[in-house]
C-alpha positions as CSV (number, residue, x, y, z in Angstrom):
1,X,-25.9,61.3,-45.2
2,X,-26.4,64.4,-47.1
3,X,-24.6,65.3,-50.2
4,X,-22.9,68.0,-48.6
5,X,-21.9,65.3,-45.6
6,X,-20.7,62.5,-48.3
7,X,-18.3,65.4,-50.5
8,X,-16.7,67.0,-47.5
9,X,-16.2,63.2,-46.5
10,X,-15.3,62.3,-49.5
11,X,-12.4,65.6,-49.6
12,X,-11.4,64.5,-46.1
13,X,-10.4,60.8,-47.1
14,X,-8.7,61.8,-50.2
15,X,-6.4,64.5,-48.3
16,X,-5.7,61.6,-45.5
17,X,-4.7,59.1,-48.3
18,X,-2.5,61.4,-49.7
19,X,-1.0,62.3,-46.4
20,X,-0.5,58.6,-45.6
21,X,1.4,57.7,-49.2
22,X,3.6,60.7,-48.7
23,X,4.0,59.7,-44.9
24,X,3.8,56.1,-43.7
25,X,3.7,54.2,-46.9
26,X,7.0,56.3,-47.9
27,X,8.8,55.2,-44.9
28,X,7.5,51.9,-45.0
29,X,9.1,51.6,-48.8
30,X,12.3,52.6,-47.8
31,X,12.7,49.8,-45.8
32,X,10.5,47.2,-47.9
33,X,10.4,48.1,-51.6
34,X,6.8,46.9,-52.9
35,X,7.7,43.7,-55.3
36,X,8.5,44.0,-59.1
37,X,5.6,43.7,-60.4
38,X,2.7,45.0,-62.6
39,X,-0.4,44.9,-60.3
40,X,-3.3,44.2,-61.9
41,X,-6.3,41.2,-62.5
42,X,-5.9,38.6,-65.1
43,X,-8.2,40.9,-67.2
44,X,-5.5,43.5,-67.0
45,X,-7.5,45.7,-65.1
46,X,-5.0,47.8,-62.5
47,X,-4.8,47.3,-58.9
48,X,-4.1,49.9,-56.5
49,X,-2.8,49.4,-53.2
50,X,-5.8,50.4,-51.2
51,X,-9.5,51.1,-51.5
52,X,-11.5,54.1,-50.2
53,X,-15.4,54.6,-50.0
54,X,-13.9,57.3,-52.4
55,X,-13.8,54.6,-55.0
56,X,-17.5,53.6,-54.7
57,X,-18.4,57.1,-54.1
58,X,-21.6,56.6,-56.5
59,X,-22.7,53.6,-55.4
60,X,-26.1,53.9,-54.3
61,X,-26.7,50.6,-51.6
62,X,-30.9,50.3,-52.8
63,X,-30.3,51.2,-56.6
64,X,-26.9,49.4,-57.3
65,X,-26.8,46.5,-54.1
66,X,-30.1,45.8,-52.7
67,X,-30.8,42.8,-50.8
68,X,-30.1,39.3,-51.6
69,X,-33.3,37.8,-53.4
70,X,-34.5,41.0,-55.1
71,X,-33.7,43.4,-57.6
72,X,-30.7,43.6,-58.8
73,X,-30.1,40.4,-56.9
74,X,-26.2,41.6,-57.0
75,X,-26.0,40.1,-53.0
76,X,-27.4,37.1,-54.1
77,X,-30.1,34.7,-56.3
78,X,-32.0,33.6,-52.9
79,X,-32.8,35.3,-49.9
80,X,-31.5,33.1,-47.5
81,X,-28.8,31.4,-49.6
82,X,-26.4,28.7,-48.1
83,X,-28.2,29.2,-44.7
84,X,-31.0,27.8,-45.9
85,X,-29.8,25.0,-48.3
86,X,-26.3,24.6,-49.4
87,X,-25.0,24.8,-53.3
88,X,-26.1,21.5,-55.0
89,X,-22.7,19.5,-55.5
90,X,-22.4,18.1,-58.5
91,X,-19.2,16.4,-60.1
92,X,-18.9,16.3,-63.9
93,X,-18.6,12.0,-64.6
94,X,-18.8,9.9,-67.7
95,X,-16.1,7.6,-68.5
96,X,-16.4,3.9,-70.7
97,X,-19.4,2.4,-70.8
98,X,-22.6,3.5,-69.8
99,X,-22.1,0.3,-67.1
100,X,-18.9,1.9,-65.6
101,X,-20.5,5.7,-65.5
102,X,-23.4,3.7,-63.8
103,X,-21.0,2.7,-61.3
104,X,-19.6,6.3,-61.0
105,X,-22.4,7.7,-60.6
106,X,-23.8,5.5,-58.0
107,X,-20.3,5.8,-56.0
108,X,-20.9,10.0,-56.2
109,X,-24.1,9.5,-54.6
110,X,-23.1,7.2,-52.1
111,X,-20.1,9.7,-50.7
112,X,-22.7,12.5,-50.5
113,X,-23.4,13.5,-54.1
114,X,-26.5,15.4,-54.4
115,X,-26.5,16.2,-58.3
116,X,-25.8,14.2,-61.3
117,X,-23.5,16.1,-64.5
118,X,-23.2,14.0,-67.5
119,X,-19.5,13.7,-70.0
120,X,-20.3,12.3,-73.1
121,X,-17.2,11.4,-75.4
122,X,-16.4,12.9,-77.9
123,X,-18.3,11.2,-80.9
124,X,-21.3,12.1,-79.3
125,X,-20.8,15.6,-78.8
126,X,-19.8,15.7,-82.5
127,X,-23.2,13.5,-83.7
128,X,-21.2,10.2,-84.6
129,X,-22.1,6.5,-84.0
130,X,-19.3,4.5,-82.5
131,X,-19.1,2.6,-85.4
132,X,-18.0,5.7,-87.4
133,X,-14.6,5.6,-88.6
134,X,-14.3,9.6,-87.2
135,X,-15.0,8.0,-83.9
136,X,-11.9,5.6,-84.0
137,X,-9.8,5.8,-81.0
138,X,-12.2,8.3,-78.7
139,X,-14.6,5.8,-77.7
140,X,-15.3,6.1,-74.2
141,X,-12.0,7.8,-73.7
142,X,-13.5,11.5,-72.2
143,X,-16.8,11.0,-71.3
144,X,-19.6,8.4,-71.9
145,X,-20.4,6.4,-74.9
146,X,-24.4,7.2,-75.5
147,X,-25.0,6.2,-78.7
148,X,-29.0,4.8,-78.6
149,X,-31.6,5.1,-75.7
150,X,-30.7,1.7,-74.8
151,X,-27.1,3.2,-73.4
152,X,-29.2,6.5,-71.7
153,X,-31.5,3.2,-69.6
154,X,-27.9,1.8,-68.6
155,X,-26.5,5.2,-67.4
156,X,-29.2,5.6,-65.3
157,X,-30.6,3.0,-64.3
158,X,-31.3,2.3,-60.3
159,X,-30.9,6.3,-60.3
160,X,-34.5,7.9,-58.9
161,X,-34.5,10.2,-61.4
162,X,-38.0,12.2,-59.4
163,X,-35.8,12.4,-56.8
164,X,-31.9,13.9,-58.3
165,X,-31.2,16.8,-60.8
166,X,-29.1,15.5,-63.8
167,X,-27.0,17.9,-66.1
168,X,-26.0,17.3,-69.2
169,X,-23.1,18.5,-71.1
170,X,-24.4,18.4,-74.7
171,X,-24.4,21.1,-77.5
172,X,-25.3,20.8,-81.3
173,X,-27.3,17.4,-80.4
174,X,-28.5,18.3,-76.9
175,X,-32.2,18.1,-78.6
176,X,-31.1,14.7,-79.0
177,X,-29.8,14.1,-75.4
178,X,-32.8,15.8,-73.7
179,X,-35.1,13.2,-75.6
180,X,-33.2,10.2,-74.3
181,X,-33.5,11.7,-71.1
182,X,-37.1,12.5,-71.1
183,X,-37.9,9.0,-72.5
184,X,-35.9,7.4,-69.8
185,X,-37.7,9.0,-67.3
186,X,-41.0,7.9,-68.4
187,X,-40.0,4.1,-68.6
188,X,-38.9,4.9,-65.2
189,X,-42.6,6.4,-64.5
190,X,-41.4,9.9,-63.9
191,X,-43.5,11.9,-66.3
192,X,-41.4,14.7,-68.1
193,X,-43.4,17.8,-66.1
194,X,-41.7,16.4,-63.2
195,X,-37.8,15.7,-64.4
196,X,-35.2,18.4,-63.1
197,X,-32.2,19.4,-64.4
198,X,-30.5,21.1,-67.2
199,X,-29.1,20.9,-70.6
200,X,-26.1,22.9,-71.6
201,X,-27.4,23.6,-75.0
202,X,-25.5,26.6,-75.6
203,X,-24.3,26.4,-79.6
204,X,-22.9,29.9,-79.7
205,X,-20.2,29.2,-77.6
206,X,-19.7,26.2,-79.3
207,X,-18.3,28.8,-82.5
208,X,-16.8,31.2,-79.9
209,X,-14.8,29.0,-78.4
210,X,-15.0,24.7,-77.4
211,X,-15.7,24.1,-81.3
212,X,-17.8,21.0,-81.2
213,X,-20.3,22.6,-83.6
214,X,-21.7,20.5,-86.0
215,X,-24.1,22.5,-88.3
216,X,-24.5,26.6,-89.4
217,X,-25.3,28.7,-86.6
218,X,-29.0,29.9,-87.8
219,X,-30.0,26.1,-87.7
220,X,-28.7,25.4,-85.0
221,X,-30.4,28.2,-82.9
222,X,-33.5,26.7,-84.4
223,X,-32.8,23.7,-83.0
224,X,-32.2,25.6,-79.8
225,X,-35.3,27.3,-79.6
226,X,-37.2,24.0,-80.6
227,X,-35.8,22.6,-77.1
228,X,-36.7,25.7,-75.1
229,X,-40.5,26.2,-76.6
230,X,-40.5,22.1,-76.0
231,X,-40.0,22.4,-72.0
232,X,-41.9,25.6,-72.0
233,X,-44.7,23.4,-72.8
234,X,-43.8,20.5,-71.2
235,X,-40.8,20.7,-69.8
236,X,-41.4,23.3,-66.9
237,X,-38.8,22.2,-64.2
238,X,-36.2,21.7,-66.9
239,X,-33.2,24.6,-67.5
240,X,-33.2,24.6,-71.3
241,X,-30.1,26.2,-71.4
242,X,-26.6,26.7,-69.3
243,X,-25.3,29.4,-71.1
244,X,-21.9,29.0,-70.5
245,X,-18.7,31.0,-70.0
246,X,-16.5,28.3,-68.7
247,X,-15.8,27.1,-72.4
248,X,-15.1,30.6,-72.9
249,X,-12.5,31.0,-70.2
250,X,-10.8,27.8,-70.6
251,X,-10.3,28.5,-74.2
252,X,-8.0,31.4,-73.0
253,X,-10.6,34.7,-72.3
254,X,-10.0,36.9,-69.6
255,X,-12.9,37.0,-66.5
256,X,-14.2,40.2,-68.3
257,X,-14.7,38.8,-71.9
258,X,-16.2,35.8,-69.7
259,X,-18.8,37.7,-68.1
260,X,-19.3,39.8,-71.6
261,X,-19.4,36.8,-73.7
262,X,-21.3,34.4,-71.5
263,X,-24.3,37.4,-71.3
264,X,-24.1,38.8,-74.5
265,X,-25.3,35.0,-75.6
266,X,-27.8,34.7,-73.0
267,X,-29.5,37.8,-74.4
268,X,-29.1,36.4,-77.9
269,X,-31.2,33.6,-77.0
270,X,-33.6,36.2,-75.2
271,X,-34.3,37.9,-78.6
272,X,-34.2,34.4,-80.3
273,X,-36.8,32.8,-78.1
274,X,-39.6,36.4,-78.6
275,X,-38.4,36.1,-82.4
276,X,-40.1,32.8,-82.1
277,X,-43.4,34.4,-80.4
278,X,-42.6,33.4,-77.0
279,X,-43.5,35.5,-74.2
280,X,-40.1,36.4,-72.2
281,X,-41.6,35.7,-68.9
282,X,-42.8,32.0,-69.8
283,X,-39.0,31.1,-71.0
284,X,-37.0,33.2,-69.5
285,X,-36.7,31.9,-65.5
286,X,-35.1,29.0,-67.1
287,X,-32.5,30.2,-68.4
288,X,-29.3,29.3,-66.0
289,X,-25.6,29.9,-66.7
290,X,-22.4,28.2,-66.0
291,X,-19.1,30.1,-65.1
292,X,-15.2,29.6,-64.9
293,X,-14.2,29.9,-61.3
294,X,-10.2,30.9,-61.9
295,X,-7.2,31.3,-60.2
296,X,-7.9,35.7,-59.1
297,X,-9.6,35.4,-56.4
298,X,-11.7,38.8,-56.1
299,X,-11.9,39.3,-59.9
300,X,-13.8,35.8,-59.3
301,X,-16.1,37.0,-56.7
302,X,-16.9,40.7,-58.5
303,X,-17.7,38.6,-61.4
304,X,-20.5,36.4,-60.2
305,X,-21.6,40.0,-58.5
306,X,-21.5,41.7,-61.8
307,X,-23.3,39.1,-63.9
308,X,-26.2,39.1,-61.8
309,X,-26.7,42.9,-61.7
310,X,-26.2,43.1,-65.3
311,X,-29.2,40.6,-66.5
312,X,-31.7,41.7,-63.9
313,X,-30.9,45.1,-65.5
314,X,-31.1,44.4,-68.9
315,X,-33.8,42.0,-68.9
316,X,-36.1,44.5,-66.9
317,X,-35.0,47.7,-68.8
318,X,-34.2,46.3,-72.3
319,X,-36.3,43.6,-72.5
320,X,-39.1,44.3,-70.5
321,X,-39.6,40.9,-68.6
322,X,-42.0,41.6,-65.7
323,X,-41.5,38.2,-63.8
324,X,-38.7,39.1,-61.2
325,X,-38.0,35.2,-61.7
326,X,-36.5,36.5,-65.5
327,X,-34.5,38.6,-64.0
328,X,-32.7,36.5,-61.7
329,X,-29.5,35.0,-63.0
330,X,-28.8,31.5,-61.5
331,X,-25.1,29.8,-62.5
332,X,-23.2,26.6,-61.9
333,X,-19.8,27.0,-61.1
334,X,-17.0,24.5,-61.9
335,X,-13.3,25.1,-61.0
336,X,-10.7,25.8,-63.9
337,X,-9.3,22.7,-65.5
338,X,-6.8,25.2,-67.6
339,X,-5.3,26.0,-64.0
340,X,-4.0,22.6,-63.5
341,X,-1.3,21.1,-63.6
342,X,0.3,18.1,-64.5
343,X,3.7,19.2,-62.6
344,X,3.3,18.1,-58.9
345,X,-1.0,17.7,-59.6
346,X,-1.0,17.3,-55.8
347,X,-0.9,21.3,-56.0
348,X,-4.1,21.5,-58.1
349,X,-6.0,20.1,-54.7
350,X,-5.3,23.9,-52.9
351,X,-5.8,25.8,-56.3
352,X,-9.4,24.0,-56.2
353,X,-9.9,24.9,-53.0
354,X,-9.6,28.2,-53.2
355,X,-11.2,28.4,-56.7
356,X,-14.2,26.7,-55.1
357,X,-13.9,29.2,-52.2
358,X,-14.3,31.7,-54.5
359,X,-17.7,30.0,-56.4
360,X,-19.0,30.1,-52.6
361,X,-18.0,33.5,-51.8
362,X,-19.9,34.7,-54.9
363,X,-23.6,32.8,-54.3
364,X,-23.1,29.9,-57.0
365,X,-26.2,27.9,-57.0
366,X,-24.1,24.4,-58.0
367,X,-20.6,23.9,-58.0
368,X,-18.5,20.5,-59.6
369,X,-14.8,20.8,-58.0
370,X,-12.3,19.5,-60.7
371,X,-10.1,16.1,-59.3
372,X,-6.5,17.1,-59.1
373,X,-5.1,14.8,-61.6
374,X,-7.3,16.1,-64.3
375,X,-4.5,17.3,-66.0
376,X,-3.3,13.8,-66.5
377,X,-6.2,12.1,-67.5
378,X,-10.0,11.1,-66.5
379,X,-10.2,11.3,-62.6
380,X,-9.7,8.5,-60.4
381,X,-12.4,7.6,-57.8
382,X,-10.1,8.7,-55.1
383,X,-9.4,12.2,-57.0
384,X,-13.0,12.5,-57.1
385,X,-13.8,12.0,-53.5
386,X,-11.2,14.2,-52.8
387,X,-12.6,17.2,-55.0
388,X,-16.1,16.5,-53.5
389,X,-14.9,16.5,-49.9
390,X,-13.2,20.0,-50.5
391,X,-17.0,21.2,-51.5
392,X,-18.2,19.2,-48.3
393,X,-15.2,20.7,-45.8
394,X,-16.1,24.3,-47.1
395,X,-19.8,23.5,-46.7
396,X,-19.8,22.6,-43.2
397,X,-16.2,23.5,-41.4
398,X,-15.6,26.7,-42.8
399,X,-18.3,29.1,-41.7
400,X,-18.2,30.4,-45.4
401,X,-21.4,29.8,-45.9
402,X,-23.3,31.1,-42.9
403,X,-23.5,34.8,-44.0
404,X,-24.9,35.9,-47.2
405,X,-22.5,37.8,-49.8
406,X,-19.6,38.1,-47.0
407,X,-17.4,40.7,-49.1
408,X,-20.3,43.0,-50.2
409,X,-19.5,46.2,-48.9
410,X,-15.3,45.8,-49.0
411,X,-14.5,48.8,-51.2
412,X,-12.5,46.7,-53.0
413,X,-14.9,44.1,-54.1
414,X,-17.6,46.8,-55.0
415,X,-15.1,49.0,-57.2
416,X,-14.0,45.6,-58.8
417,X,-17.5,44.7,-59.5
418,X,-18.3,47.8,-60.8
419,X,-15.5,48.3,-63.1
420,X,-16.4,44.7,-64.8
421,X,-19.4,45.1,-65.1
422,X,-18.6,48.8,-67.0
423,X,-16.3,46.8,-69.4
424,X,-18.5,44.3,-70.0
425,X,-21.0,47.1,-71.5
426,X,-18.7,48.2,-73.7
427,X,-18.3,44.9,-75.3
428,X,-22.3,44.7,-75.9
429,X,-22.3,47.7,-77.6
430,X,-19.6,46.8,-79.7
431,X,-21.9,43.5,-80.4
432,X,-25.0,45.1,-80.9
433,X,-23.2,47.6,-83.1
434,X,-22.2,44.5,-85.0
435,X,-26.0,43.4,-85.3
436,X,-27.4,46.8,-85.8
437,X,-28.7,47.1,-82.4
438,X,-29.5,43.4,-81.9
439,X,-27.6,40.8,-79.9
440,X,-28.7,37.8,-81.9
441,X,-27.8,39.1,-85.3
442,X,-24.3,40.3,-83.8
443,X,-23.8,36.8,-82.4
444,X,-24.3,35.5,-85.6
445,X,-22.0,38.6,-87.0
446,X,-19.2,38.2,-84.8
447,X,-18.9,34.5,-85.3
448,X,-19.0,34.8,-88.8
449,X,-16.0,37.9,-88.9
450,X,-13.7,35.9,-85.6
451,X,-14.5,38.6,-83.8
452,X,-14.9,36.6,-80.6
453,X,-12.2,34.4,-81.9
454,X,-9.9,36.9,-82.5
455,X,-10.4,38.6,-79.1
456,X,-10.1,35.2,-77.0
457,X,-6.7,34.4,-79.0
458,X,-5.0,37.4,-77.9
459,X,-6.0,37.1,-74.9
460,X,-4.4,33.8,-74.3
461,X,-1.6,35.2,-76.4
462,X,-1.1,37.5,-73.8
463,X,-1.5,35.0,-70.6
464,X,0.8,32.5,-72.3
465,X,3.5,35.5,-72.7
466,X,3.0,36.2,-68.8
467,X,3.4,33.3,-67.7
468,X,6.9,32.2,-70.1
469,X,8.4,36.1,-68.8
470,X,7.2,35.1,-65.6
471,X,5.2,38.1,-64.9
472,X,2.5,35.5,-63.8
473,X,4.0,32.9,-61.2
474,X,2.5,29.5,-62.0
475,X,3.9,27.2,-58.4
476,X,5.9,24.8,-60.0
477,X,5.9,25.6,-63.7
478,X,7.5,28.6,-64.0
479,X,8.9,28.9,-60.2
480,X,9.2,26.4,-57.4
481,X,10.2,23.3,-60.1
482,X,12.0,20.4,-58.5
483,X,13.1,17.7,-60.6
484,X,10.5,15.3,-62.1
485,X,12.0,12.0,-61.2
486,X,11.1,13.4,-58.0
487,X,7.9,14.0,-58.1
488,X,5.1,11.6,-56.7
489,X,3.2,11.0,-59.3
490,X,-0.4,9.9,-58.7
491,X,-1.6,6.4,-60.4
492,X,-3.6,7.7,-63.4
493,X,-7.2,6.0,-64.5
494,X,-7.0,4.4,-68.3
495,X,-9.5,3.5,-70.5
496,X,-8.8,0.1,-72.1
497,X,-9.2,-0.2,-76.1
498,X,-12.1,-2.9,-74.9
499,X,-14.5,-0.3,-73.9
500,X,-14.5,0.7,-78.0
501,X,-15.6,-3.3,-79.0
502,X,-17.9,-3.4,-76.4
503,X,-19.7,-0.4,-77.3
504,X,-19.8,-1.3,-81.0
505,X,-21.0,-4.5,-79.9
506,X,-23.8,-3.1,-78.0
507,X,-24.7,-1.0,-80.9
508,X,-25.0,-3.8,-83.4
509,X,-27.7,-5.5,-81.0
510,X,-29.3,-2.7,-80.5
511,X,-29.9,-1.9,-84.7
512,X,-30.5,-5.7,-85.0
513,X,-33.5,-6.3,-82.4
514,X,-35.4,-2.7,-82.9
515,X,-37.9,-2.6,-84.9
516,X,-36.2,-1.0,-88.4
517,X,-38.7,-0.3,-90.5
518,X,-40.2,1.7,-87.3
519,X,-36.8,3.3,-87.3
520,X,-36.6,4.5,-90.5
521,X,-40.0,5.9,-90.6
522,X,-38.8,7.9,-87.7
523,X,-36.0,8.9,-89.7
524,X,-37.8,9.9,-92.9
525,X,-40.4,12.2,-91.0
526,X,-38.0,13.7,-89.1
527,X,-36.0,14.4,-92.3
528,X,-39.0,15.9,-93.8
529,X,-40.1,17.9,-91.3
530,X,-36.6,19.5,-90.9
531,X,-37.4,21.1,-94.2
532,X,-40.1,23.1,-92.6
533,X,-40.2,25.4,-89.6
534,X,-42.5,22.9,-87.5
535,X,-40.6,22.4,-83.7
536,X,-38.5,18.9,-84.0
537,X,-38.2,17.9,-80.3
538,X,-41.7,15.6,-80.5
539,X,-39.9,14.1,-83.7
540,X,-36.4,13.7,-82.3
541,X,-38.9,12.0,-79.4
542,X,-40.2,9.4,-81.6
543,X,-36.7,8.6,-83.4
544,X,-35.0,8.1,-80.1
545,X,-37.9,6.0,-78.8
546,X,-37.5,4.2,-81.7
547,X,-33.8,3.5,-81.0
548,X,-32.2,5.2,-83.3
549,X,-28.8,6.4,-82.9
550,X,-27.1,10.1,-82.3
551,X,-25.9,9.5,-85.7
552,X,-28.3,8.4,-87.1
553,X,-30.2,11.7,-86.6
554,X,-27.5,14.0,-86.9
555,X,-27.2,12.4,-90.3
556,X,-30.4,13.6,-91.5
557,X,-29.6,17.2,-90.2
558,X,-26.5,17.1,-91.7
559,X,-28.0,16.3,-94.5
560,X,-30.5,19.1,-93.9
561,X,-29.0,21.8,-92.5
562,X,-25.6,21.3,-93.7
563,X,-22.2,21.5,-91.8
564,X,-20.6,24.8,-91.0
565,X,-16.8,25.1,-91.8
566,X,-15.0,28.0,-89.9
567,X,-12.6,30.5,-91.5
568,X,-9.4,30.1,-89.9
569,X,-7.3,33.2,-88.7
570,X,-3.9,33.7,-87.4
């Protein structure tokens, strides 16, 4: 089509919309007034009524589209996608003791499983021994206890681990995590070049938004690095990161400050990891992500679109990575846990569904479906067999996955996309602007000044005040309630105070049969070599062979690096 062809096209559509507003849709209102109501996404970007190829007029198919498996991959990471191998299904687990996730875990694979994705409670995540007085009351209660190697072997063990993908949910000690990991794998005899899987590993976030940072950012992106120059060596099959918007989201962002966020940080580490001397092609291809799949549908779908576009162009144009491999964005997907609800939770089983729908719909490489009584407390087997059929039922009965990028091409869709991923830019400039044209420096800017703190508080401001005017519907919150004594409530899964003995039990043995002078040599070069800028992971890999605990070695970092203390705002 010529120029000439596509603007007297172009003219004609735009004269036939306007006739049909002032024709049909005006009758049509005067019988059935449109409802009250501002349309628009849940990133407040306005919805019109109807979508043109006027509306993508630009869009140029090879430049902006392409085909799935190439540049910009916007269609898709793969070529063949789902028709060739489906998503890897992987439910989040950890719960008690490393015995009972054993159990879990074994159970997952047993219904059809076909990845493994690590809790850890919260003392972990926060570099405590279960022992600790800051750990009193949380032991066990939201993911796994792991406090020595000795708990990783239980978690894991009669789990092929040369033959299943594990990920694990760890930030500011994640070095520590992937060591346990790595050393369980060669007492199993899988050597570490060969272990799969990924570590989330993403601290910025951790400041943006979840919180469970222990020390100041610049050490702890040292830390970071250490991990990803580790696999790069060693490591190859490993993801070193999953830099993650779905903390983001569920801390109250909208899907555009999602996307924005989530990328601006991946390119932070970009710039971190060449700071370092690495080449961007050895360390970039495994980088993955991890994303929010919400309650707007579309805005979902263009999301996933946008995000993959915008790193194959950036990390081609800006950073100059010649390996198409860097420039392919691969995600996991998990549905939103801030969507449930604990009024009738039987509800949260169709908002899944359709969240997960909308993971499919938008070429997630891995997906964990949340249980629908999440919002009441750790899932119950049968919650979870339930969230992994709904991945199973739209694998194989819905037909969903048989065609690659199924709304690429609906004018809709492609003006959606486009218009995120044009507000998304406008954020990293605003970033870079922050670092004086560097992403890593404005990470470490914005953090510092609440910038991203600031912009993900009003945004849930703003949701919050939707939803109590009841601009947003929420089905049986705000509208549809029935009376709560009437409402079947399902029989919840609790984590007895026993689990919290036991584990400090466990731990006691453990410090009392290791060898502690072994230990604390461990300790003492790890302490000292913390001091200088030598990589810590081979370190971290002796301490944690040596059985020593999570708090143990986030002791001597704390010690260290110091702990970073955020400015409040209001």
């Amino acid at each position: 089509m010529t120029e000439n062809t596509k603007e007297s096209l172009n003219k004609k559509i735009l004269e036939e919309t306007e006739r049909w507003i002032n024709t049909t849709v005006a009758q049509s209102l005067k019988k059935v007034p449109e409802r009250k109501r501002n349309f628009k996404t849940l990133s407040n970007i306005p919805v019109k009524a109807l979508y043109t190829p006027v509306d993508i007029g630009n869009l140029d198919y090879f430049d902006d589209l392409g085909f799935p498996g190439e540049y910009p991959y916007l269609r898709g990471a793969q070529a063949t996608s789902y028709r060739a191998r489906f998503w890897t299904m992987r439910q989040f687990a950890g719960l008690g003791t490393a015995k009972e996730t054993n159990q879990r875990f074994k159970y997952l694979i047993q219904n059809g499983q076909t990845g493994l994705s690590v809790a850890f409670h919260l003392p972990t995540i926060y570099g405590y021994e279960s022992g600790s007085p800051m750990s009193a009351g949380e032991i066990g209660k939201e993911g796994v206890a792991i406090d020595t190697l000795a708990d990783m072997e239980v978690v894991f063990d009669g789990i092929d681990l040369s033959k299943i993908s594990t990920s694990m949910t760890i930030n500011a000690p994640a070095s520590i995590l992937l060591a346990m990991y790595i050393a369980v794998g060669e007492k199993k005899g899988v050597p570490m070049e060969k272990l799969t899987g990924t570590i989330q590993n993403d601290i910025l976030k951790e400041y943006q938004a979840q919180k469970s940072y222990i020390f100041p950012p610049e050490p702890s992106m040292r830390l970071i690095v250490d991990t990803i120059e580790f696999c790069t060596n060693h490591v190859p099959k490993w993801n070193t990161i999953s830099i993650s918007g779905y903390h983001i989201r569920e801390a109250g962002s909208t899907a555009v400050q999602e996307l924005a966020f989530t990328l601006a940080n991946g390119f932070a580490y970009v710039e971190a990891g060449m700071a370092r001397g690495l080449n961007v092609d050895d360390f970039a291809p495994r980088l993955s992500f991890f994303f929010n799949a919400h309650n707007n549908f579309f805005e979902e779908i263009a999301k996933y679109r946008a995000a993959r576009r915008i790193w194959a162009r950036h990390m081609k144009e800006i950073y100059h990575a010649k390996d198409p491999r860097s420039w392919r964005l691969r995600f996991h997907t998990q549905t939103a846990g801030v969507s449930l609800t604990a009024q009738e939770p039987y509800n949260n089983i169709i908002r899944v569904t359709l969240q997960a729908l909308a993971a499919v719909l938008g070429g997630t490489q891995s997906l964990h479906t949340n249980s629908f009584d999440e919002a009441l407390a750790l899932p119950s087997e049968e919650a979870v067999k339930i969230a992994l059929r709904t991945q199973q039922i739209i694998a194989h009965e819905s037909g969903a996955a048989d065609v690659i990028d199924p709304l690429g091409g609906s004018y809709y869709v492609e003006w959606l996309t486009n218009q995120m991923e044009a507000e998304a830019e406008k954020y990293f400039e605003h970033i870079k602007k922050l670092g004086n044209g560097s992403m890593l420096q404005g990470a470490y800017v914005g953090i510092k000044n609440n910038f991203y703190q600031r912009e993900i508080a009003n945004a849930s401001y703003q949701y919050q005040k939707e939803i109590e005017t009841k601009e947003l519907v929420q089905v049986s919150v705000n509208e549809f309630k029935i009376e709560e004594e009437l409402d079947k409530k399902p029989e919840i899964l609790k984590i007895s105070e026993h689990v919290a003995e036991k584990q400090i039990q466990n731990l006691q043995k453990v410090k009392s049969e290791r060898d502690n002078a072994r230990a604390q040599e461990c300790l003492q070069t790890l302490r000292e070599k913390a001091k200088t800028n030598e990589n810590l992971m081979p370190y971290i890999l002796d301490a944690v062979k040596a059985y020593c605990s999570v708090g143990e070695i986030v002791d001597v970092f704390r010690e260290v690096f110091g702990v970073y203390r955020e400015d409040s705002i209001f």
